[in-house]
N, CA, C and O of each residue as an XYZ file, in Angstrom:
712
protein
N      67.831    -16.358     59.670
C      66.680    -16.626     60.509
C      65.471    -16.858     59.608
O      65.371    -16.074     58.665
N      64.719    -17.617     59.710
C      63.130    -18.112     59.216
C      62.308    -17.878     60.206
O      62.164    -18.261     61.367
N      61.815    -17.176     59.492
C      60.282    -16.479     60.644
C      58.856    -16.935     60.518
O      58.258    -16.969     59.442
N      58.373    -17.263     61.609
C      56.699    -17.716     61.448
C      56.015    -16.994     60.831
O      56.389    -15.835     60.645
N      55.003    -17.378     60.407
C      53.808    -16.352     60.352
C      53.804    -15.690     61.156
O      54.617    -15.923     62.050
N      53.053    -14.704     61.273
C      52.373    -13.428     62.418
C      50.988    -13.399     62.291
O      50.359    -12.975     61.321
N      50.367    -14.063     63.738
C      48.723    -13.994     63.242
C      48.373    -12.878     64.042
O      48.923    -12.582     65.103
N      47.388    -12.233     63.470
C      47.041    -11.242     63.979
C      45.184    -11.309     64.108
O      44.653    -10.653     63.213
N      44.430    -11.831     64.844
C      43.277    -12.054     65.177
C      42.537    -12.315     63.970
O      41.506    -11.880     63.459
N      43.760    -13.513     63.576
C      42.969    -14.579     62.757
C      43.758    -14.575     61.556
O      43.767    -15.596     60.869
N      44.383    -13.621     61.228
C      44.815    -13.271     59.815
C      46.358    -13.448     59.624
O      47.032    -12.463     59.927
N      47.114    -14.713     59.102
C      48.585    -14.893     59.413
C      48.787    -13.798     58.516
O      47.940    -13.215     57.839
N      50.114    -13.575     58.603
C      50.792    -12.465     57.956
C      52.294    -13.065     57.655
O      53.190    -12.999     58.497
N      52.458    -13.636     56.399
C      53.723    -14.094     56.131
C      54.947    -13.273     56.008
O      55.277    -12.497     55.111
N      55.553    -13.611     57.108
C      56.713    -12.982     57.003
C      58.248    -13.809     56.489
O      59.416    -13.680     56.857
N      57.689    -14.539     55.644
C      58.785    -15.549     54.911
C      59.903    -14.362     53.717
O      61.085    -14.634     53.510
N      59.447    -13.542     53.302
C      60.204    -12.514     52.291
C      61.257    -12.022     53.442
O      62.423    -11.768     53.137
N      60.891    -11.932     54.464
C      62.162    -11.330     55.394
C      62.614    -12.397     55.886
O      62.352    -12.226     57.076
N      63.131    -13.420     55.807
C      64.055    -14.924     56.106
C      65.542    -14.026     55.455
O      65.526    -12.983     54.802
N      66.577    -14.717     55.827
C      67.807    -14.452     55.416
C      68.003    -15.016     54.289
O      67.238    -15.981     54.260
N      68.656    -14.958     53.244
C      68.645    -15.397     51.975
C      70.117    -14.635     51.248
O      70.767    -13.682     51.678
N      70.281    -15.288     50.268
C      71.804    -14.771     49.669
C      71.495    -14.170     48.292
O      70.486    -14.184     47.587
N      73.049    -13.493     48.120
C      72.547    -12.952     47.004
C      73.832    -12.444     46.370
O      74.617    -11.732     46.996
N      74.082    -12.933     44.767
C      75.529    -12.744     44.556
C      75.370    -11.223     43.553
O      74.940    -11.119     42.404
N      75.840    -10.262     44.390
C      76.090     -9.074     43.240
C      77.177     -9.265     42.596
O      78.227     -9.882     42.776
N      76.633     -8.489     41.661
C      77.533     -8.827     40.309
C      77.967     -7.287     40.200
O      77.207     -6.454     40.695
N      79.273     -6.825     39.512
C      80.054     -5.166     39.951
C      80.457     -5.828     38.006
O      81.239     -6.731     37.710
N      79.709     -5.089     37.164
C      80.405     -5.389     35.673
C      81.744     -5.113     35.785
O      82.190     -4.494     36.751
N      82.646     -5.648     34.592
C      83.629     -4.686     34.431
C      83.533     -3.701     33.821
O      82.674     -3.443     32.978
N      84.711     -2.808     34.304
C      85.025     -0.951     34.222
C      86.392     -1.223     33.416
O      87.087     -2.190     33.727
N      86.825     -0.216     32.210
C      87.949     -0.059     32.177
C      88.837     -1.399     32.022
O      88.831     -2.330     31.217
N      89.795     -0.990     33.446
C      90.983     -2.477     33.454
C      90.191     -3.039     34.551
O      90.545     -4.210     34.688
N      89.347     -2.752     35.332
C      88.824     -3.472     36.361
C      88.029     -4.691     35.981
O      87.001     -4.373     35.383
N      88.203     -6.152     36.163
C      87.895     -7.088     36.059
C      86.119     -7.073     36.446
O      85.645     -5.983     36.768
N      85.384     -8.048     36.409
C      83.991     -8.067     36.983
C      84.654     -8.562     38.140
O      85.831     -8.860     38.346
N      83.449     -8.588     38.977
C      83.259     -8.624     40.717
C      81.973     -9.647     40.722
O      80.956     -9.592     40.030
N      82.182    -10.170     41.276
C      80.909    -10.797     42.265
C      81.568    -11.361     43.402
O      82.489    -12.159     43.577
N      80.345    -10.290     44.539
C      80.242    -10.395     46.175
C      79.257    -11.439     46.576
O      78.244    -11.627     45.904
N      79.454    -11.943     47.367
C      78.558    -13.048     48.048
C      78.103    -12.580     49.524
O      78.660    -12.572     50.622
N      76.577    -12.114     48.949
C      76.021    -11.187     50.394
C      75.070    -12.382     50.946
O      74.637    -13.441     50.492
N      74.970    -11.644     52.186
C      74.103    -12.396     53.111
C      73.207    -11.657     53.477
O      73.319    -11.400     54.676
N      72.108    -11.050     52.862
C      70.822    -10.488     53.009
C      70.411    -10.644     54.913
O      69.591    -11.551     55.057
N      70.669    -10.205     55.811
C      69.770    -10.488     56.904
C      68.902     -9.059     57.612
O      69.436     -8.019     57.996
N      67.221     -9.445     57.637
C      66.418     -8.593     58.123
C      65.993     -8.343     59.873
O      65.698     -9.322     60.557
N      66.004     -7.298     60.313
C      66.150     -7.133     61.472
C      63.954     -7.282     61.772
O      63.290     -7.031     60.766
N      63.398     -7.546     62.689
C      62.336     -7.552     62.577
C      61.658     -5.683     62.615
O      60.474     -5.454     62.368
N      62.414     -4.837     62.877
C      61.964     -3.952     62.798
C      61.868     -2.913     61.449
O      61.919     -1.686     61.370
N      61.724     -3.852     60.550
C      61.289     -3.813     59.143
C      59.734     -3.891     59.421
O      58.989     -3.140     58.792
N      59.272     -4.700     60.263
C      57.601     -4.856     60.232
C      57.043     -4.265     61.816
O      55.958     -4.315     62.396
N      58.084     -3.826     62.074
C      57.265     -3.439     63.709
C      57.769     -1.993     64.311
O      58.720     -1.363     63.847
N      57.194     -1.697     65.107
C      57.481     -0.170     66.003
C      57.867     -0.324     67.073
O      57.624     -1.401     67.618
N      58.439      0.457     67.613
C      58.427      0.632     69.039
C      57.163      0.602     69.915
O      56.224      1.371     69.710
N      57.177     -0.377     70.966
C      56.358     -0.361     71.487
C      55.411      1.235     72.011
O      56.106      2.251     71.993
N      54.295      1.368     72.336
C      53.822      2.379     73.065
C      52.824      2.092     74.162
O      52.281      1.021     73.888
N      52.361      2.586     75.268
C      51.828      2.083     76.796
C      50.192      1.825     76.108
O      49.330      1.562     76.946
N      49.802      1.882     74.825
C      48.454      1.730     75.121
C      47.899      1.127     74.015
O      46.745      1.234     73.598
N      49.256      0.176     73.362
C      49.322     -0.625     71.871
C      48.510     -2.284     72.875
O      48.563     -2.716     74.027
N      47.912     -2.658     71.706
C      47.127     -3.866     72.511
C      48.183     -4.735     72.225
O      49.010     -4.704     71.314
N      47.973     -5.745     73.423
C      48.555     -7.036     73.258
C      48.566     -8.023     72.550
O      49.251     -8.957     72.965
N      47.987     -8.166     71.512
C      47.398     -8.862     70.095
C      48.515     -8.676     69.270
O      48.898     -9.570     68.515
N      49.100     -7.526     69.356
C      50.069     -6.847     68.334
C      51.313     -6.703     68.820
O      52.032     -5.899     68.228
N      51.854     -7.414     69.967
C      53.231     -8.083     70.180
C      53.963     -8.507     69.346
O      53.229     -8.942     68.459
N      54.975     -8.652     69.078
C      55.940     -9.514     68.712
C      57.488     -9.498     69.292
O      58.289     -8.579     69.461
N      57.581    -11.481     69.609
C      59.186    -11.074     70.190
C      59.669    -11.526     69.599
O      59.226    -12.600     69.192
N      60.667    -11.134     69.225
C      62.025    -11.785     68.379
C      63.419    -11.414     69.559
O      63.492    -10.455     70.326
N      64.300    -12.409     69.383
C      65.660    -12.216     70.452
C      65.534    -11.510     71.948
O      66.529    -10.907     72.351
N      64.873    -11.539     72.418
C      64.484    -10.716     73.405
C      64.225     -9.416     73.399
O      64.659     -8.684     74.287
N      63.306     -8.867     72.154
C      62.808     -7.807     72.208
C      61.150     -7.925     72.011
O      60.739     -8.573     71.049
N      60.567     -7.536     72.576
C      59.343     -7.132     72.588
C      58.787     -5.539     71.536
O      58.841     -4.390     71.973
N      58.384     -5.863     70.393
C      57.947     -4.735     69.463
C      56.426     -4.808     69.180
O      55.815     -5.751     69.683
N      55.785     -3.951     68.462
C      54.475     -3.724     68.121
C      53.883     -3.827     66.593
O      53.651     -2.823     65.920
N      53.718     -4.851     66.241
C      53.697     -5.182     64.789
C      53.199     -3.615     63.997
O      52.646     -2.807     64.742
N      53.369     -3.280     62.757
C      53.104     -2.622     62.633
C      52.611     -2.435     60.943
O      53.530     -2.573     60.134
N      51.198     -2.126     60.365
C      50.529     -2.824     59.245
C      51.560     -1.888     58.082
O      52.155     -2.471     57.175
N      51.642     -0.468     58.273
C      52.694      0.301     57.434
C      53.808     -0.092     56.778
O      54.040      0.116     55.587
N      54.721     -0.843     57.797
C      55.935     -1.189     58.115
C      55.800     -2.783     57.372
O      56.622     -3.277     56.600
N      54.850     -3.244     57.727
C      54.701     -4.881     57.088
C      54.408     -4.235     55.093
O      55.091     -4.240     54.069
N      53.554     -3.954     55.330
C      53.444     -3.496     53.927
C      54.348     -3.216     52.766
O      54.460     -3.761     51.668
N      55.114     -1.954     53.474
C      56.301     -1.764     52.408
C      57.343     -2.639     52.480
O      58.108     -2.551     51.521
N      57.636     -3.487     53.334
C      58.195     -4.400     53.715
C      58.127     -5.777     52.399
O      59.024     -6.537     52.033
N      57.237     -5.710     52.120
C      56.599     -6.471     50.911
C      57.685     -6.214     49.850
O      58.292     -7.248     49.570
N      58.168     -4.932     49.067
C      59.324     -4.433     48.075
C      60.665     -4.193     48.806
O      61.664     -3.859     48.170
N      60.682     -4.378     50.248
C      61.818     -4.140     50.415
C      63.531     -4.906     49.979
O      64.583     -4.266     50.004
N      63.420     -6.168     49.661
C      63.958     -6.701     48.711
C      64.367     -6.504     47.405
O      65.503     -6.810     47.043
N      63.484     -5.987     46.614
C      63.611     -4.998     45.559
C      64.582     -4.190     45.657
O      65.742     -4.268     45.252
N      63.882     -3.190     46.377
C      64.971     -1.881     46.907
C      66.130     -2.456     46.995
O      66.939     -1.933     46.230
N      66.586     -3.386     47.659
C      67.857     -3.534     48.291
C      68.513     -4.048     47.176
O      69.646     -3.585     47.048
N      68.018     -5.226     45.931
C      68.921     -5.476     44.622
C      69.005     -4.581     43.693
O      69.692     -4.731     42.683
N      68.185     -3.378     43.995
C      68.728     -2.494     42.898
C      70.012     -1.457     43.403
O      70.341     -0.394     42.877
N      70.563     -2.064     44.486
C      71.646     -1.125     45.087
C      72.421     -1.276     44.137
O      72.922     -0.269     43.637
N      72.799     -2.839     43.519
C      73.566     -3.252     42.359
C      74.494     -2.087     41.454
O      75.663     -2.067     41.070
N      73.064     -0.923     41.304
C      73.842     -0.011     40.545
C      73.500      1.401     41.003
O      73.221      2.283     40.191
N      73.527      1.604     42.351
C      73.012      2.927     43.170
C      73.965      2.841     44.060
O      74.963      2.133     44.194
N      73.231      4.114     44.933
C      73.709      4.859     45.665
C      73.639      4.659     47.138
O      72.413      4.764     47.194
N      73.811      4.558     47.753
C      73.544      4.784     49.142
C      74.064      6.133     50.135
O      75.063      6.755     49.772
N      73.577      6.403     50.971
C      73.731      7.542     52.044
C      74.559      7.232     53.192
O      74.331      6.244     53.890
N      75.694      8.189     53.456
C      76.320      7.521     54.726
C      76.101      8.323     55.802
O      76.594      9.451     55.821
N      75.212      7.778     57.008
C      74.541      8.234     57.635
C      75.191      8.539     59.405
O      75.608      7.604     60.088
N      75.158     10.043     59.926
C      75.795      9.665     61.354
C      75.303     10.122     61.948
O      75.150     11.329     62.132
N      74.752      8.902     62.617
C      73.871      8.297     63.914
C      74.403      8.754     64.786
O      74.334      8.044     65.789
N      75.150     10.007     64.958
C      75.255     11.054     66.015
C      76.429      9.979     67.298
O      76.857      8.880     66.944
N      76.665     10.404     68.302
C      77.430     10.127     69.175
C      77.665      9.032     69.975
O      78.765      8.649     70.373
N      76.291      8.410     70.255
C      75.959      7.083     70.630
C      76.116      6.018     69.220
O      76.281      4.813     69.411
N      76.069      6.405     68.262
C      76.158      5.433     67.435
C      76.910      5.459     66.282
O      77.032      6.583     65.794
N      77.493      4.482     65.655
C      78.556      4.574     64.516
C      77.835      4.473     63.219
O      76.689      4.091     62.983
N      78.948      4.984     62.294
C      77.996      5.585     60.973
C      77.699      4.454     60.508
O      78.342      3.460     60.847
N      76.550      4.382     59.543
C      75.440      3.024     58.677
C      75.661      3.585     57.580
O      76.300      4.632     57.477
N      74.978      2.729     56.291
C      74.511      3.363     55.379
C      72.503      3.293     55.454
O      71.791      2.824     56.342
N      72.221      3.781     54.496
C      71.122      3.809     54.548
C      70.690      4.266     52.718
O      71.471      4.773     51.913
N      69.478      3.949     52.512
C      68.648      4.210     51.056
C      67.556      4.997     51.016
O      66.568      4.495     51.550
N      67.396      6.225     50.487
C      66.105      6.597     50.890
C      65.278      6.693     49.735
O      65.518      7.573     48.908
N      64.431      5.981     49.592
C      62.957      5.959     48.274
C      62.154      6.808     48.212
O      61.192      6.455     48.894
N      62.015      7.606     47.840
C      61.108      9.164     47.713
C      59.720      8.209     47.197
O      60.093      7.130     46.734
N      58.382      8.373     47.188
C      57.245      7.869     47.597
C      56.252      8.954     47.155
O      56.660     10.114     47.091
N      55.274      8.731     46.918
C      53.991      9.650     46.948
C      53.813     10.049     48.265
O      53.206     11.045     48.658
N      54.151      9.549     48.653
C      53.609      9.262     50.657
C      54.812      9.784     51.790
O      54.754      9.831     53.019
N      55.752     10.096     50.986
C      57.094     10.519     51.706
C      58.344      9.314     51.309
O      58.385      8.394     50.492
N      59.376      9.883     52.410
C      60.725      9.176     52.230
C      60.375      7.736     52.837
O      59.663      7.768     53.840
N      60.684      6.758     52.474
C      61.028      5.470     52.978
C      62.422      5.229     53.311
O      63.155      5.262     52.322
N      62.915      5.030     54.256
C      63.946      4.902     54.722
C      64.612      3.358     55.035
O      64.362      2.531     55.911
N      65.502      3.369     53.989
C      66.173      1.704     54.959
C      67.297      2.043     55.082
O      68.002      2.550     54.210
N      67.730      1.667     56.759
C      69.077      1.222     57.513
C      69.653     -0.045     57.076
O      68.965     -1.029     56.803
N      71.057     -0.001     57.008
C      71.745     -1.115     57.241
C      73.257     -0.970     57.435
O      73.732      0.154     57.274
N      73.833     -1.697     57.670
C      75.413     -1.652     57.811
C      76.070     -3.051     56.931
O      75.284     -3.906     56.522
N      77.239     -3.157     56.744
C      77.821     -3.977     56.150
C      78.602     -4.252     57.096
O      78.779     -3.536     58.082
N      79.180     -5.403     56.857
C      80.490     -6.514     57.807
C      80.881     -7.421     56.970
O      80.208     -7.583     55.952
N      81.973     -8.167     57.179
C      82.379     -9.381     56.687
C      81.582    -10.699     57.209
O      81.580    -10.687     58.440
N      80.993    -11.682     56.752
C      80.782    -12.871     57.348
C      81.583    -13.721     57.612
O      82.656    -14.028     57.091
N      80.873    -14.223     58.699
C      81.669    -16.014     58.909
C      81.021    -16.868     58.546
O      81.232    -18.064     58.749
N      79.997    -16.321     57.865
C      79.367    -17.470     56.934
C      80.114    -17.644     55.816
O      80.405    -16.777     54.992
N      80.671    -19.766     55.804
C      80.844    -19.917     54.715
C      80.661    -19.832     53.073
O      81.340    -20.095     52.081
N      79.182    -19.245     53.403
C      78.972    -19.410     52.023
C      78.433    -17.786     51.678
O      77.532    -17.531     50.879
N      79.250    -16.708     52.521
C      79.068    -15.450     52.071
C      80.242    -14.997     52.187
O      81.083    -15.704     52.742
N      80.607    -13.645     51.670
C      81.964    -12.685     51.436
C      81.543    -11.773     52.886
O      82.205    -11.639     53.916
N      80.054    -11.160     52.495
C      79.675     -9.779     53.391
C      78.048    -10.463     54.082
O      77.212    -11.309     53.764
N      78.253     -9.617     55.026
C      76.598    -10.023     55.864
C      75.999     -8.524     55.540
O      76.765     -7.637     55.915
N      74.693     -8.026     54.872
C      73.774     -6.914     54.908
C      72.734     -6.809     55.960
O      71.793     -7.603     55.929
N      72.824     -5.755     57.046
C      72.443     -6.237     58.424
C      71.061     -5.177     57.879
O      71.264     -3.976     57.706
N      70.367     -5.487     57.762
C      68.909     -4.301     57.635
C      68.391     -4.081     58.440
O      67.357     -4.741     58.548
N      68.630     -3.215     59.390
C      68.306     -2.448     61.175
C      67.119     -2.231     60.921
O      66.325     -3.031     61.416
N      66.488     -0.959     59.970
C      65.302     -0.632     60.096
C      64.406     -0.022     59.016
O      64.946      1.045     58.723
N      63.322     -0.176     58.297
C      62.812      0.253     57.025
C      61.564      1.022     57.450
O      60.638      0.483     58.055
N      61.590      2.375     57.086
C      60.162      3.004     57.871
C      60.244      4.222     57.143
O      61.245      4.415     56.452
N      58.993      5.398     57.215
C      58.746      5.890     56.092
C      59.119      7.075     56.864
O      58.731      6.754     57.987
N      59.572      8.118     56.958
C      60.031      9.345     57.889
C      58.850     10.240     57.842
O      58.351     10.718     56.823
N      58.423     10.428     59.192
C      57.120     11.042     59.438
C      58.070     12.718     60.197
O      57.635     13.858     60.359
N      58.974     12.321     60.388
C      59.585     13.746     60.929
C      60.564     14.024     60.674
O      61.233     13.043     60.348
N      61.495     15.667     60.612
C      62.986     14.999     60.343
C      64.017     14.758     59.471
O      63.625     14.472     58.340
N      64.891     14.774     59.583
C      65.622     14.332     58.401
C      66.841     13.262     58.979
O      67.300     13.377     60.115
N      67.257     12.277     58.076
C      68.404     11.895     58.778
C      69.682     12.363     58.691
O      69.956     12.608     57.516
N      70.167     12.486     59.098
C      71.958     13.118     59.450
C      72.525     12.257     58.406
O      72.791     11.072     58.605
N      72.683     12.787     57.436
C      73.343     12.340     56.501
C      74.701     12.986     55.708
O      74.626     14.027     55.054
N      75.729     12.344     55.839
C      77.535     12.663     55.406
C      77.688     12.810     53.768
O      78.594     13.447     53.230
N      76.682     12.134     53.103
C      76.682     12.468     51.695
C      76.806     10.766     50.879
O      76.903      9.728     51.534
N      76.781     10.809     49.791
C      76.234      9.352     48.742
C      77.713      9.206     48.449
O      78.630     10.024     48.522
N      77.680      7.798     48.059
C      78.681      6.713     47.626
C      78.097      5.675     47.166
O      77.204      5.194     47.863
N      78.463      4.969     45.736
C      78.350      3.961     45.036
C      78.015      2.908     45.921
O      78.956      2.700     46.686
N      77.201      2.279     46.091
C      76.593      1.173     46.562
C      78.163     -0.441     46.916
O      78.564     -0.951     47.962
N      78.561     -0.681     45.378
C      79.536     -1.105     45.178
C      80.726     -0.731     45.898
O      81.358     -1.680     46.360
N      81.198      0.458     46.110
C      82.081      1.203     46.558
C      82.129      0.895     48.190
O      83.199      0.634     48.740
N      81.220      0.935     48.712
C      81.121      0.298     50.273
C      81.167     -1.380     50.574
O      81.406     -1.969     51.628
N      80.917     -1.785     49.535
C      80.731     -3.200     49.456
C      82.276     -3.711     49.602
O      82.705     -4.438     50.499
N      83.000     -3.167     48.522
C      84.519     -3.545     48.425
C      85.263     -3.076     49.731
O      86.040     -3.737     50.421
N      84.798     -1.646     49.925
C      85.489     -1.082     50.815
C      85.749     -1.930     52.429
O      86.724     -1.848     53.176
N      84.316     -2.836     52.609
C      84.013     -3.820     53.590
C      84.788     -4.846     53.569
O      85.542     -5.141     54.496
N      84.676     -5.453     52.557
C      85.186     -6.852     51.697
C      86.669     -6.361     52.163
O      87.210     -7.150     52.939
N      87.421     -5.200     51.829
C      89.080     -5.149     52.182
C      89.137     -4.738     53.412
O      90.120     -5.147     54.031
N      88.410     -4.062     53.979
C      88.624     -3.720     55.438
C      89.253     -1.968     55.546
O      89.941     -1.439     56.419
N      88.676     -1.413     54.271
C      88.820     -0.296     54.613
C      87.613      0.543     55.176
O      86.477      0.292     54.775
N      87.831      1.494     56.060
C      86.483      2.403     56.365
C      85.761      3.276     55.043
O      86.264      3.928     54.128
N      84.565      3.006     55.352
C      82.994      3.245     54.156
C      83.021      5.000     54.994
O      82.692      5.317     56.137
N      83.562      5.854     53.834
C      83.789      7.385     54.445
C      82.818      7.997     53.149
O      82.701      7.585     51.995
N      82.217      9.088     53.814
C      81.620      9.880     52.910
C      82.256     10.822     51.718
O      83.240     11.302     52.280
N      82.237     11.211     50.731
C      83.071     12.120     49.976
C      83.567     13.376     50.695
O      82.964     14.039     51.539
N      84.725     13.558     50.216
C      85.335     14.469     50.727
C      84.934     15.852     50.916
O      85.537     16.498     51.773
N      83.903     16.468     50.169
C      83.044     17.256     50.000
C      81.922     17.225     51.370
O      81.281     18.236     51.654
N      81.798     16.064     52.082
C      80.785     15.947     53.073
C      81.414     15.886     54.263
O      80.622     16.254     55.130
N      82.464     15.596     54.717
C      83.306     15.379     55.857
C      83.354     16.730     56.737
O      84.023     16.771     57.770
């Protein structure tokens, strides 16, 4: 997806860094393990830059994307700015496998410790049907945790979920976290 600007009483706000875009990780070789390169499909959910609506957010500060109606949000746009960053240095990190409790199936997620608190990014992995990707990186939601903690199953190699996707096995937390 390619996204407009966002004007906000006068002032566009480029939201071109969150467009879908590709990106070939590279997994060095290990040992007898050959190198790797995955062919991801970077895609950002708009609630990287916006909130949940609330009854007394002005109408200036709409935004719809797919039939949702959200509340732009200047925090959320901001860090939004490195969130790209974050996400290519998974290359050689960690991620959190996260459970989204009963209504929802487990994600991974990254959390960036901050002067300012945790920054939190959601996402899940899948296979694409895009030709010209291996995996699609779905980025649900990037926001800084004001309360809370997330329900988290315990860390796994970044890489390690990637493949695990790519073959079609389930992305499980260490055995230690189960």
């Amino acid at each position: 997806m390619n996204r407009s600007n966002f004007n906000l009483n006068g002032h566009d706000y480029n939201l071109s860094h969150l467009n879908d875009r590709y990106w070939n990780l590279i997994q060095p070789a290990s040992g007898d393990n050959e190198e790797k390169i995955y062919r991801i499909k970077i895609i950002f959910s708009c609630h990287c830059f916006t909130k949940g609506r609330e009854e007394n957010d002005q109408p200036s500060l709409f935004y719809n994307e797919s039939r949702e109606e959200r509340t732009f949000c200047q925090t959320r746009y901001d860090a939004s700015l490195q969130l790209l960053e974050h996400i290519y240095a998974l290359q050689n990190g960690y991620v959190f496998i996260n459970d989204g409790g009963k209504k929802s199936r487990k994600q991974n997620y990254l959390k960036i410790p901050t002067a300012t608190g945790n920054y939190e990014i959601y996402f899940t992995l899948s296979k694409s049907n895009d030709e010209n990707a291996d995996l699609n990186l779905f980025v649900q939601s990037a926001f800084f945790r004001t309360h809370g903690n997330a329900r988290k199953l315990g860390k796994i190699r970044f890489t390690v979920a990637v493949y695990n996707t790519l073959i079609g096995k389930p992305v499980k937390a260490p055995p230690r976290h189960r």
